[in-house]
C-alpha positions in Angstrom: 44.0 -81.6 -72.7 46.3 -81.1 -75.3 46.1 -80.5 -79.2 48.0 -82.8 -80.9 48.5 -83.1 -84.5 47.9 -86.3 -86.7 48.2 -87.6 -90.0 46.6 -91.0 -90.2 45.1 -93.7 -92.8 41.2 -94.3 -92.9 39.9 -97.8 -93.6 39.6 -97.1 -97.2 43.1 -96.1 -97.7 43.1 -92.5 -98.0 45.3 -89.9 -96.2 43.1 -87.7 -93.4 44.7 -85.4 -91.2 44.1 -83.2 -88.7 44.1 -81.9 -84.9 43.2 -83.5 -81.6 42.7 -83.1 -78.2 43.8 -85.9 -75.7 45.7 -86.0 -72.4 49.0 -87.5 -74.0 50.1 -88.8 -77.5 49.6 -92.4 -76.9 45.9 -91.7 -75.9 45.8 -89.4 -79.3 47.0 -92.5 -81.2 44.4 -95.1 -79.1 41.5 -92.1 -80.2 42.6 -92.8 -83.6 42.4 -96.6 -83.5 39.0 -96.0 -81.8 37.8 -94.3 -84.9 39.1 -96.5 -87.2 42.1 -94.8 -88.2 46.0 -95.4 -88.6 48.2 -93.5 -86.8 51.1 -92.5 -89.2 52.0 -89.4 -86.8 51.5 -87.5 -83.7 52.8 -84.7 -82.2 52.5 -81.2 -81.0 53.3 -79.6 -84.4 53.2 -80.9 -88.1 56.4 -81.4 -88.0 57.2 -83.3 -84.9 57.9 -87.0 -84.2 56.6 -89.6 -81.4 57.1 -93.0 -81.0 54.0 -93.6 -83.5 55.8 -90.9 -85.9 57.5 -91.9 -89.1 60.7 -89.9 -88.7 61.4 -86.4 -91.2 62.2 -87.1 -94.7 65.4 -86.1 -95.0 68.2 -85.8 -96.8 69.7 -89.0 -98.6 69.2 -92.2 -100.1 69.3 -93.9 -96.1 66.9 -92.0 -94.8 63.9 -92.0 -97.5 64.8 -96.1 -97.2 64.1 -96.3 -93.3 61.0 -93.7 -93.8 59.5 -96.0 -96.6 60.3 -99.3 -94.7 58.5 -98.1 -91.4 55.2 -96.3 -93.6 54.9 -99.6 -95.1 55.3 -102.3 -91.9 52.6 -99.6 -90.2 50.2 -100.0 -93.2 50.7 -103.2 -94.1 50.4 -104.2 -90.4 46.4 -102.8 -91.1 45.9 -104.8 -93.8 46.4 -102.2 -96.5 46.5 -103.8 -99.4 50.0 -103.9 -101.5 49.6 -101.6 -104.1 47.0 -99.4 -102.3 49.7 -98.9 -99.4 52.6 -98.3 -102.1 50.1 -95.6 -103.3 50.4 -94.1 -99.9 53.6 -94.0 -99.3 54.3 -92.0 -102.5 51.9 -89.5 -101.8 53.0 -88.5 -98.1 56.9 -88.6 -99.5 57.9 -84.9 -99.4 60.7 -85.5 -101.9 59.4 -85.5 -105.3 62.6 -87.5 -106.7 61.6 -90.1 -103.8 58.2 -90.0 -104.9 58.7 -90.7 -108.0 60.4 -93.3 -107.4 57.9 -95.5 -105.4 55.5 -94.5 -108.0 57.8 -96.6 -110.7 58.0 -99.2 -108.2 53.8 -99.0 -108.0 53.9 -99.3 -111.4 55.9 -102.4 -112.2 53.9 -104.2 -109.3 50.6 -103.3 -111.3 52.5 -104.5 -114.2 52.4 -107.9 -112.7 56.0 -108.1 -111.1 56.8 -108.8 -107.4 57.4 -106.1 -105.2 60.7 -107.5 -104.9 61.5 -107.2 -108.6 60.3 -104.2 -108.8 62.5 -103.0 -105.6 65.5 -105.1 -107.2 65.4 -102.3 -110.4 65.9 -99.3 -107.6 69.4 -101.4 -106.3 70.4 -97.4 -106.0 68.1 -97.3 -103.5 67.4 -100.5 -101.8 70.1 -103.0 -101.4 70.5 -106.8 -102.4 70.0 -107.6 -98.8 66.5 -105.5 -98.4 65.2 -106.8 -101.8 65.7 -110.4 -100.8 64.1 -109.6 -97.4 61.0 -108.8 -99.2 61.1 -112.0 -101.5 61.4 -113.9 -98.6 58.2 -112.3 -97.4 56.4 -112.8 -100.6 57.4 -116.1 -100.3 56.1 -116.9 -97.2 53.3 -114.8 -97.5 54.7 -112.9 -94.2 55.5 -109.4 -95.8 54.1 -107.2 -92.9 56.1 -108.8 -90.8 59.2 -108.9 -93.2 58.8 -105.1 -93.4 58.5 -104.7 -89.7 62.2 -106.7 -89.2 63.5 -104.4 -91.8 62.5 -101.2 -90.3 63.9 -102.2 -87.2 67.3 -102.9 -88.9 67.1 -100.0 -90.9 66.6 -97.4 -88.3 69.5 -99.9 -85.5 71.4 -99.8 -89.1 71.0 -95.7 -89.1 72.0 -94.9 -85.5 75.3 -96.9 -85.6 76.4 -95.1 -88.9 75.3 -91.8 -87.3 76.9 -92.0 -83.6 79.7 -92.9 -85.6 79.8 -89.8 -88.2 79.1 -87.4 -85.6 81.4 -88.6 -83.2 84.7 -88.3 -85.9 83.8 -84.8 -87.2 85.1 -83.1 -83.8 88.4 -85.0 -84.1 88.4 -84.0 -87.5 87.2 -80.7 -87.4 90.2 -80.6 -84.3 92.8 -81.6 -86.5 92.0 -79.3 -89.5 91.9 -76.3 -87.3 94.9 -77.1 -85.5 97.1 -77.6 -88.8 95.8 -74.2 -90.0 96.8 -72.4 -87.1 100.4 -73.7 -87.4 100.4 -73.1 -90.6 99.0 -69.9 -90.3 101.9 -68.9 -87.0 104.4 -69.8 -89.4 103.7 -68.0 -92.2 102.6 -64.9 -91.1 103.4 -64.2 -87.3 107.0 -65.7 -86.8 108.0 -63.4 -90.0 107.1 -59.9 -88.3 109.2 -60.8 -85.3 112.1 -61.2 -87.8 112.1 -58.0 -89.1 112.7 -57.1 -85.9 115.7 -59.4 -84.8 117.0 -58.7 -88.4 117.2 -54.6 -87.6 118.5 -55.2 -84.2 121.9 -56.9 -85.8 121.4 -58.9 -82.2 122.8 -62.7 -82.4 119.2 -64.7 -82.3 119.5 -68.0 -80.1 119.6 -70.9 -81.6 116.1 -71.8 -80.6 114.9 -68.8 -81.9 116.5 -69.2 -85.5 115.5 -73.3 -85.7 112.1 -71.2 -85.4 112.7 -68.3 -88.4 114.3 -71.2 -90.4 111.4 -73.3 -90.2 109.2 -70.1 -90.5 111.2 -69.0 -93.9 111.0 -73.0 -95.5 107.2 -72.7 -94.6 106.7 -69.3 -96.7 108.8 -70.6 -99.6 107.2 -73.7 -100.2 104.1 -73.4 -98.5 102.1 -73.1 -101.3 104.1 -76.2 -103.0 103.0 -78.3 -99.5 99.2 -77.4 -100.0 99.5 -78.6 -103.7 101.4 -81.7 -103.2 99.3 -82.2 -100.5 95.7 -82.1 -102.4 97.6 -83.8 -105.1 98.5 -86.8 -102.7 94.8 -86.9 -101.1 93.5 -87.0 -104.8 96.0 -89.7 -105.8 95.4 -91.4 -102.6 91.6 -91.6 -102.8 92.2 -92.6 -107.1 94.2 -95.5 -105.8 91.7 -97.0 -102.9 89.6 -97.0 -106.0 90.9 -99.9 -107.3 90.5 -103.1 -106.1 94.0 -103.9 -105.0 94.0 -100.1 -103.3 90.8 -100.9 -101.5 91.8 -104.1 -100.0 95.1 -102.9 -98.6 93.8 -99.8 -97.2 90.7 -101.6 -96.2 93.7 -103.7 -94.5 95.4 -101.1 -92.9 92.8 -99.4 -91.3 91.8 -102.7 -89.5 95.6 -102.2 -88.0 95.1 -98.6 -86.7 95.2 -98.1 -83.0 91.9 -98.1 -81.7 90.4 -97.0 -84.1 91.1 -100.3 -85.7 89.2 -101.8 -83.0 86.2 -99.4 -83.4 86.2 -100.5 -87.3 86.1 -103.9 -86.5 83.6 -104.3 -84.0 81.4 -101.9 -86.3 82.0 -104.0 -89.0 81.1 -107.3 -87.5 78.1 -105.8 -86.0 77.0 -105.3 -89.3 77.6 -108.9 -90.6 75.7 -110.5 -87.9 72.8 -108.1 -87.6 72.4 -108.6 -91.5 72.5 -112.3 -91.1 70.2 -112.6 -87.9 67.9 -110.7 -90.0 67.8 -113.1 -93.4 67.9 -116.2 -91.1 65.3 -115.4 -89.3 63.2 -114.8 -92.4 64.3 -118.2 -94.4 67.1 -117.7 -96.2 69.6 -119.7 -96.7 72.5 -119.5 -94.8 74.9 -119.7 -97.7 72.7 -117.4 -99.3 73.0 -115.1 -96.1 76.5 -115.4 -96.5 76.9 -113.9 -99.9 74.2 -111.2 -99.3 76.0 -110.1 -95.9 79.6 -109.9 -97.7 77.8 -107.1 -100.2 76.8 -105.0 -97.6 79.8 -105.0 -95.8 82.0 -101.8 -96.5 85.0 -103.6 -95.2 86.5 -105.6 -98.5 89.4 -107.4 -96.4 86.6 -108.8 -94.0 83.9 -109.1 -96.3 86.4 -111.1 -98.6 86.9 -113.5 -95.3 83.0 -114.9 -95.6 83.9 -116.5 -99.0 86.1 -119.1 -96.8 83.3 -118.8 -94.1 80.8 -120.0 -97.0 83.1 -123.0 -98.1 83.2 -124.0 -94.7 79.5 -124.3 -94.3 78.9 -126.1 -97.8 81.4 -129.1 -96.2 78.9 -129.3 -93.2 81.8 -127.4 -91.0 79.0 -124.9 -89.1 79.4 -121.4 -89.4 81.3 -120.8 -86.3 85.0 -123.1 -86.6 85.1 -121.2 -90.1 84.7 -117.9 -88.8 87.5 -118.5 -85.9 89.6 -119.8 -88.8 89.4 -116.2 -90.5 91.1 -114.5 -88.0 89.0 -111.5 -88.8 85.8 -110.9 -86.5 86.1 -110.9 -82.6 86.3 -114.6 -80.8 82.7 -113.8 -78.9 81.4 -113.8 -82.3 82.4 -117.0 -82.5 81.5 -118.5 -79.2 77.8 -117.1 -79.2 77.3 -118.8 -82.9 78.8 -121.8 -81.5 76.1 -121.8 -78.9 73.6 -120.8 -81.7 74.4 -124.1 -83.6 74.3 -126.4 -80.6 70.4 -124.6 -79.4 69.1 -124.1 -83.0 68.5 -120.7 -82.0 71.6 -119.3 -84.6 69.4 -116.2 -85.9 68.6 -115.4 -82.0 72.3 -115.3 -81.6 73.5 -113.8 -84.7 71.4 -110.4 -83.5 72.7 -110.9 -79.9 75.8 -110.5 -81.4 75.1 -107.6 -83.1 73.4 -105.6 -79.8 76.4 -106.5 -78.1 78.7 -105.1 -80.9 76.6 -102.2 -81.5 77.5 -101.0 -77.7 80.9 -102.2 -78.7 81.6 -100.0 -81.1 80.5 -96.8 -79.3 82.3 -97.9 -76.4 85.6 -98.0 -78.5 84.7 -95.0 -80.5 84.3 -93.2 -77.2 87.5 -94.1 -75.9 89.2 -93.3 -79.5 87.8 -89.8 -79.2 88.7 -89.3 -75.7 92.2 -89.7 -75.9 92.3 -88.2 -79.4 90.8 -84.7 -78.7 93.4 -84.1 -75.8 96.3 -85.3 -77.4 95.6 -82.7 -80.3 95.2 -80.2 -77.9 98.3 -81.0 -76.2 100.3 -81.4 -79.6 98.9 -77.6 -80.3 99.5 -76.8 -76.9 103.2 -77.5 -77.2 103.6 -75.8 -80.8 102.3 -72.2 -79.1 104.6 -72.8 -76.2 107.9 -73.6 -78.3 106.8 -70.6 -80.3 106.2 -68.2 -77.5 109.1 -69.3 -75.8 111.9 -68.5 -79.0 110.2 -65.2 -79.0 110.6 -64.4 -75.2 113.7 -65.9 -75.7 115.0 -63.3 -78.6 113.2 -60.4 -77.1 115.0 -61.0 -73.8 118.0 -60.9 -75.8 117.2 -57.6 -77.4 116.5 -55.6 -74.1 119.6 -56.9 -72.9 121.3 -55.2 -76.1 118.9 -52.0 -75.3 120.7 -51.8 -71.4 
């Protein structure tokens, strides 16, 4: 036997916690059932997670969304009331900011508003997609189950975004530290070997003053290249600001070498998960369409569902419009096609999405894999050229010495 740590819902709607003793988690979560309790978390410590675990509160707007989505499909699921499972929720948040806020959104549902209005005035928080999830719900008197389909999009949602961000910041973190240490070679190691080729009075080889020359522009101007440089990375990000700077960089990045691919695929994965999700729940497909293009981070492909939309309001189908865009891969096109002729378009919409989900970490992998050793072989060759127009002028000088 084990002791496993819980923190659970009683029929009645308040909070117990606790420890107890079973041969595994799952049988620690059954024992809870048994007693007429709702599992919210089990584990070894307080602080662990399980499959029947609402993740950590952490950091960030993302992360208290996909902890409140999944608290609420679990109670709701139970047959918590609404308000009395909003109550919950704001007690177990960690983060009083957080907390705060589901206690406004408590408070406008008391007031007689719909949850989804009262999400709808938190659009910091919860997006135009989520909020007309929930109306949907409302609508259809399905909401449990509305909550359940967002938490699994949610936390999908999450883990793309993540695997992405962590596997760019050792490219990133590659590149930075490889720039420094040129820069750093240049301006204060190659300088000490001058002063000694400059007391020797020795004729320096021509590789070795390309080097001393480069050396010398570096410690002249280098403190000019660091300011023009922050100066052209704070223009650059003030112009992607706009909307014109946006959409050509949003452009241009779709054009990149791989990583163009990568952005793409993540991209449309996005779109059709979103719109697998609102079709499925009964919204419009128009509707969907406008929602989806919101959410998507790309402007130049988000701005592509507007002629996507017309297409569908002059009974065109979704899938000839999308091919017509020339902006989201052709499988996306053929699966929706097959969607349309089965009546099973939200089924295929999330297909769609799975398969561009692997996609994208397929073509991030590759990105990184050929990225990381051509930055090693770039630093590589800078140490080598610079070792060898040292050798080379210290060879010289010991043939002066003999």
């Amino acid at each position: 036997m084990t002791a496993y740590h819980f923190r659970a819902v009683s029929g009645d709607g308040k909070s117990r916690t606790g420890v107890l003793n079973a041969p595994d988690e799952k049988k620690a979560a059954l024992e809870l059932r048994r007693q007429g309790l709702i599992p919210l978390y089990v584990g070894l410590s307080p602080q662990g997670r399980t499959e029947f675990a609402m993740p950590k509160l952490q950091l960030g707007k993302r992360r208290d969304v996909l902890y409140f989505t999944q608290e609420m499909s679990t109670l709701l699921s139970a047959g918590i009331p609404l308000d009395r499972a909003l109550s919950i929720v704001g007690e177990l948040s960690e983060r009083a900011e957080f907390r705060a806020l589901v206690q406004d959104v408590l408070r406008t549902v008391k007031g007689g508003r719909s949850l989804a209005d009262a999400l709808a005035t938190k659009s910091s928080h919860f997006p135009e997609i989520y909020v007309n999830m929930v109306r949907a719900g409302e609508a259809s008197g399905s909401l449990s189950a509305i909550f359940e389909r967002l938490s699994e999009y949610e936390k999908t949602r999450d883990e793309l975004r993540g695997y992405i961000v962590s596997s760019m910041v050792y490219p990133a973190l590659l590149t930075v530290v490889g720039l420094g240490s040129i820069f750093v070679l240049m301006y204060f190691v190659v300088p000490r070997f001058a002063s000694a080729f400059t007391a020797s009075n020795m004729r320096v080889p021509a590789m070795t003053q390309a080097l001393l020359d480069v050396s010398n522009w570096v410690r002249a101007y280098g403190h000019w290249m660091i300011l023009g440089l922050i100066g052209a990375i704070v223009a650059f990000r003030l112009y992607i600001r706009t909307a014109e700077g946006r959409y050509w960089w949003d452009s241009v990045r779709l054009k990149l070498p791989l990583l163009g691919d990568a952005l793409r695929k993540a991209q449309t994965a996005q779109f059709t998960r979103a719109m697998g999700t609102l079709i499925a729940n009964g919204v419009p497909l128009v509707q969907s369409l406008t929602i989806s293009k919101g959410i998507m981070t790309n402007r130049r492909m988000a701005d592509s569902l507007e002629l996507v939309a017309q297409g569908v309001k002059r009974g065109e189908g979704i899938s000839q419009p999308l091919v017509a865009t020339g902006m989201f891969p052709p499988l996306t096109a053929h699966l929706l096609s097959i969607g349309e002729e089965t009546g099973k378009l939200d089924a295929m919409f999330l297909r769609a999405a799975d398969i561009y989900d692997t996609d994208t970490r397929a073509a991030i992998k590759r990105f990184t894999s050929l990225f990381e050793p051509l930055i090693i072989l770039i630093m590589g060759v800078a140490v080598g050229v610079l070792i060898l127009s040292m050798l080379l002028a210290i060879s010289g000088i010991n043939d002066m010495a003999m």
